[in-house]
C-alpha positions, 0 to 999 in steps of 0.5 A, a space after each residue: 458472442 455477446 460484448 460480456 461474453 467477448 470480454 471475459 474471454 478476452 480477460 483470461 486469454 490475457 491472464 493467461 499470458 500475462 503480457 502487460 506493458 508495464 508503465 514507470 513514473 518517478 517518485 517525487 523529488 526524487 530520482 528513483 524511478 518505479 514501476 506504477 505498480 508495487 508488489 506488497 508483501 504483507 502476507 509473507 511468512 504468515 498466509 505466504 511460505 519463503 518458497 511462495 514468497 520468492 515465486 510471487 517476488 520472481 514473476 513481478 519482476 518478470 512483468 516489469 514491476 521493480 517497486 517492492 514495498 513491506 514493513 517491520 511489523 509484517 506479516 499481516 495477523 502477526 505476533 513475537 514469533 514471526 515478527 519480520 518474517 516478512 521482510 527476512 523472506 525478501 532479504 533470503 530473495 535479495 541474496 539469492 538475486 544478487 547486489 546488481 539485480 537489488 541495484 535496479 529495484 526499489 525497496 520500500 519498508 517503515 517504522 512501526 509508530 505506537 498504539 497498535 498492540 505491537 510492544 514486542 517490536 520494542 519498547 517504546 514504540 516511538 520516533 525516537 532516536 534510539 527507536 529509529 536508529 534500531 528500526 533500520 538497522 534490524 531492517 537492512 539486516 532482515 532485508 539483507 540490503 546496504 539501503 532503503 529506498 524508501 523509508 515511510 513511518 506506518 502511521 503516527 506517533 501521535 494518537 488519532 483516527 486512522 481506521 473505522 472513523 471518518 475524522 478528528 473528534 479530539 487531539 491528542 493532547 499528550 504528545 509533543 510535536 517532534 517533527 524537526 526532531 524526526 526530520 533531523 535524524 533521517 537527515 543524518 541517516 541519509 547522510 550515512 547512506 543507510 536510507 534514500 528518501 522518506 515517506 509517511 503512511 495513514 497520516 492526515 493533511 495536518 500531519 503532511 503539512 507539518 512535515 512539509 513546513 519543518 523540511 522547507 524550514 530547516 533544509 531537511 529531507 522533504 516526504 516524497 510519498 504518502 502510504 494510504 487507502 485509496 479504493 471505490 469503498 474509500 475515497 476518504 484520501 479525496 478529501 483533503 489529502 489529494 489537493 495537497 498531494 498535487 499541489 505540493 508534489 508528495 506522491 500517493 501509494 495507493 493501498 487496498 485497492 481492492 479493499 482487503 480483497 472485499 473488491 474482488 467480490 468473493 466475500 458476498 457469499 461468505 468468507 471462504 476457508 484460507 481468505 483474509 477476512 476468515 482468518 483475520 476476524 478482528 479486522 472489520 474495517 471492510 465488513 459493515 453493511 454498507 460496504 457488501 451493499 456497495 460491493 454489490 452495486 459496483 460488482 452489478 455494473 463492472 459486470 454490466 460492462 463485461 468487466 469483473 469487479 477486480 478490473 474495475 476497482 484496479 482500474 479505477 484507482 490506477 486511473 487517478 491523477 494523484 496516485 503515483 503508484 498501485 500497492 498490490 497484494 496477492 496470497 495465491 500465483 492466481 491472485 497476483 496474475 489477475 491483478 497484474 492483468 486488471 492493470 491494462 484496463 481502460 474505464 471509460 466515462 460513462 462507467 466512472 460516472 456510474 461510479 460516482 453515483 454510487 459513491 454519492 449513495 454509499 461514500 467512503 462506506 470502509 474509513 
């Protein structure tokens, strides 16, 4: 039997039991300790039943994962009439579990910012007071819990580049630096106990830097985390981004390790019926010609080396110093298993330097 043909055998005799050993690290500055990999939820109540969701939320536990991330504005693809079905399924979950078993995990949720088309979550969509103040509260309610672990803002309240585009051409000139206002208000929430720690997500080094300057200026809750892509189809987070990271302990939770599923490599030969990109059109973030000509590249050499592309591009972003825990999604039991299991994968040198090579033909092809 032939290296690839071993491995592939090896690969689902190992998804078939799926018996990872399940590695923990700890969010920085923080006491929470959380599972390298995080369960995202993003497809529940939308391509996710409450009966599915549960399934899905039960076997992450059964494999050791305690880290659980969603946000208001989940599911994925949604509108008014299931605005928060996401988080409301996790909450009917936690019930069901019991305040003893919600204790030992780590929930993660965020505020949505404004400029995304969403003004049924409320108007405004803002950092507001009031906006922050509502957000939670509709949170804990939905999640059924007394806290968030973590609370992160989706992305920023002022206008800039986030998806599609590679940098900054202008600033938006209208918006009026807050921060030591947001910053107070989580203050006084910790305070109350209703959220632990905090976090931000699709943001920039500027942005970063900014909160860190006014916390370590004032005395007020420092971001433990940063919520941003991080795949082989974009790296964009190196830029920048990674330095400060480590430098300045804020830990990345790496999302779309799979590109929106484009890095498991079913969308070559089309979009399949019930698949994300099928269902989603709008979202083109992943579907350039550059990003199928980089797909097929990285798919040729995972194979090459008795890999799927799934466990090469898991693997890849799990291997990265600065990446403190992995967002996974999964829409069917079969997904979330395979990914699970790609977490055990080892990549060796001569693989992650064919890796750069690509990536130095084709860099950052989905920003």
């Amino acid at each position: 039997m032939d290296f690839f043909l071993f491995n592939k055998l090896y690969y689902f005799v190992s998804l078939l039991l799926s018996n990872i050993t399940m590695n923990y690290t700890t969010l920085p500055n923080t006491e929470l300790k959380v599972s390298k990999i995080c369960l995202g939820t993003m497809t529940f109540g939308n391509q996710n039943t409450e009966s599915e969701s549960h399934s899905q939320l039960d076997y992450a536990i059964e494999k050791g994962i305690n880290f659980i991330d969603t946000a208001e504005m989940y599911p994925i693809g949604g509108n008014a009439q299931i605005f928060g079905s996401t988080e409301r399924h996790i909450g009917t979950w936690i019930k069901k579990i019991g305040s003893s078993e919600r204790d030992k995990l780590v929930l993660a949720t965020k505020i949505a910012g404004p400029n995304r088309g969403m003004e049924y979550i409320r108007q405004p969509l803002d950092f507001s007071k009031k906006s922050i103040h509502e957000a939670v509260e509709l949170s804990l309610k939905n999640l059924q819990t007394d806290y968030i672990d973590l609370y992160q803002m989706h992305w920023p309240e002022r206008v800039m580049n986030m998806f599609q585009k590679r940098g900054v051409q202008e600033i938006d000139t209208k918006w009026q630096d807050n921060i030591f206002d947001v910053l107070t208000i989580y203050d006084g929430l910790i305070k109350e106990g209703k959220i632990k720690h905090i976090g931000l997500s699709n943001e920039n080094p500027w942005g970063v830097m900014r909160f860190l300057m006014e916390s370590e200026k004032h005395g007020l809750p420092r971001i433990a985390t940063i919520q941003n892509p991080f795949s082989l189809l974009n790296r964009l987070y190196e830029v920048g981004l990674s330095e400060i990271g480590m430098r300045e302990n804020v830990g990345l939770l790496a999302y779309s390790p799979l590109g929106f599923g484009f890095l498991s490599g079913k969308y070559l030969n089309g979009y399949p019926e019930n698949s994300r990109m099928k269902l989603f059109p709008n979202f083109v973030r992943y579907t350039n010609e550059n990003c199928f000509k980089a797909t097929k590249l990285y798919k040729a050499l995972a194979e090459a080396n008795g890999l799927t592309l799934t466990q090469m591009a898991i693997a890849f972003v799990h291997r990265q110093q600065f990446v403190t825990s992995t967002i996974i999604g999964a829409t069917t039991m079969e997904q979330l298993q395979e990914n699970i299991v790609a977490f055990d994968t080892i990549l060796s040198d001569e693989i992650v330097a064919e890796i750069e090579k690509i990536q130095e033909l084709i860099p950052n092809p989905a920003p």
